[in-house]
Structures are given as C-alpha cells and as structure tokens.
C-alpha positions, 0 to 999 in steps of 0.5 A, spaced: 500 500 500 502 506 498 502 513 502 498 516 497 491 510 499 491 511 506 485 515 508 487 519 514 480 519 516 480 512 518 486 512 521 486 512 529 489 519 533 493 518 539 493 526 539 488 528 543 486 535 541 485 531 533 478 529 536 475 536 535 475 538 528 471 543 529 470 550 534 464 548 535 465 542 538 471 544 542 466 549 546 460 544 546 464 541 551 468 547 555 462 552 555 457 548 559 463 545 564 464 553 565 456 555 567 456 547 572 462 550 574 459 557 576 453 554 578 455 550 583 461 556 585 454 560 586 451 555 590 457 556 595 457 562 596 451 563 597 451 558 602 456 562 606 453 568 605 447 566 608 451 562 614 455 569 615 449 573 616 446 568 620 453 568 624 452 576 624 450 577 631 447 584 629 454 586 628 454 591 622 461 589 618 460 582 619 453 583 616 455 587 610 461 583 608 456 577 608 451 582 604 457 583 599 459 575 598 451 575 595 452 580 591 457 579 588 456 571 587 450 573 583 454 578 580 459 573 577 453 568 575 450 574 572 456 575 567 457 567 567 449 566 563 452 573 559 458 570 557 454 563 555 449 568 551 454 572 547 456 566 545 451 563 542 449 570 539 457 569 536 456 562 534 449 564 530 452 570 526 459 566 524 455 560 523 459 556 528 455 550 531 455 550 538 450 545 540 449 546 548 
C-alpha cells in the first residue's frame, strides 16, 4: 500500500486535541463545564453568605461583608449566563455550531 491510499480519516489519533475538528465542538464541551462550574461556585457562596449573616450577631461589618459575598456571587453568575449568551449570539452570526 502506498502513502498516497491511506485515508487519514480512518486512521486512529493518539493526539488528543485531533478529536475536535471543529470550534464548535471544542466549546460544546468547555462552555457548559464553565456555567456547572459557576453554578455550583454560586451555590457556595451563597451558602456562606447566608451562614455569615446568620453568624452576624447584629454586628454591622460582619453583616455587610456577608451582604457583599451575595452580591457579588450573583454578580459573577450574572456575567457567567452573559458570557454563555454572547456566545451563542457569536456562534449564530459566524455560523459556528455550538450545540449546548
């Protein structure tokens, strides 16, 4: 067999960035790890916000450093949804395929 009649679609690839031939199919997989991330980071923070509010003891400092731990986590989450949207905007006027 010559070099010339293999078909390099039907050899096997050890490289493992080769499984993704497209964008679209690279950040089909990065992009819902990033939001179960985010979620789940929000779900943290939220829990320690809330125990931090409930350990104040009336004391305004510690209060609004808990009141600052929510905002500020669903800020992020916020920007996190933001950034899944853009890209879906992005991927739909570049005809990228983003199947999430």
């Amino acid at each position: 067999m010559n070099l010339a009649q293999v078909n390099p679609t039907t050899l096997p690839t050890y490289f493992p960035p080769a499984r993704y031939a497209t964008v679209g199919s690279l950040l089909s997989i990065i992009i819902p790890l990033i939001v179960i991330v985010g979620a789940l980071l929000l779900l943290a923070l939220f829990l320690s916000g809330a125990f931090k509010i409930v350990t104040a003891s009336g004391d305004p400092e510690k209060f609004q450093s808990a009141k600052n731990t929510l905002k500020f986590a669903l800020l992020g989450f916020i920007l996190i949804i933001l950034a899944l949207v853009l890209t879906r905007i992005i991927g739909r006027i570049t005809g990228i395929q983003i199947p999430i």
